[in-house]
Every structure is written in C-alpha cells, then in structure tokens.
N, C-alpha and C positions, 0 to 999 in steps of 0.2 A: 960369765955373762948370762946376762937374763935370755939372749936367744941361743943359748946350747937346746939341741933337742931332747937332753933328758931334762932340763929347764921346764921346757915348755911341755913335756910330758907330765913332769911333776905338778906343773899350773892346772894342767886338764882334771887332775887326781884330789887338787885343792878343793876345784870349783866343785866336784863331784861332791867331796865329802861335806864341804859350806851347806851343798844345797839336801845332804841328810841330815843335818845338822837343824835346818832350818824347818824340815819335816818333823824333824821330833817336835820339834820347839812349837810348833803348829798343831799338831798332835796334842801336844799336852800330856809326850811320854813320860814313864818314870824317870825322874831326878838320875838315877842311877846309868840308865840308858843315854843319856843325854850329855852327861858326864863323861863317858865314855867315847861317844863319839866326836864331842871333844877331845879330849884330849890326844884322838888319832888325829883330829883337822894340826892341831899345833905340835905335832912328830911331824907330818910333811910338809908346813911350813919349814920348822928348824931345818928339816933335809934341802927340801927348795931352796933355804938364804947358805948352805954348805956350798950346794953345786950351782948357781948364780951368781953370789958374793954379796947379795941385798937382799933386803924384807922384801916375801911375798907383793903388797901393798907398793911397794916404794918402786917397781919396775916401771908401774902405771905412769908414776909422779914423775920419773925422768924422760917420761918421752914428751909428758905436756909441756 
C-alpha cells in the first residue's frame, strides 16, 4: 500500500530527486549530468511501485 512508511519515505526521496532533476534542467547542466540524475529519479520510482504495488503518480489519482 501506498501508505506503508517506507512508501511514503521512498515518495519523500522521489520528490527530492524530481526537484534535482529539475535544477539541472534549469541549469542548463551537461546532457550527461542530467541523464544521470534521471535515471536515479526512475530506480526509486520502480523501487516505490515494488513496495506500494502502483506507480509513483497513480497514488495521487486514487485518493481523488
């Protein structure tokens, strides 16, 4: 379930990397940098939809 607390610990860790994610991207880092930090934001996704049983995204959608 989406509210286990490593759940909701792994969301915390999500939104953290989103928002470096979003700093490069703002930035105007190297490709390479950016890439990179992607591809850590979607390993704690996959980890998140392992120990919740749904997408990242799709906890939001079932409580509306």
């Amino acid at each position: 379930m989406a509210d286990k607390p490593e759940a909701v610990s792994k969301a915390a860790e999500i939104t953290a990397q989103g928002e470096k994610v979003r700093e490069l991207k703002t930035a105007k880092a190297e490709k390479n940098d950016i890439d990179q930090a992607v591809k850590i934001l979607l390993s704690l996704k996959a980890e998140y939809k392992e120990i919740a049983g749904c997408d990242y995204g799709q906890r939001l959608k079932l409580h509306l």
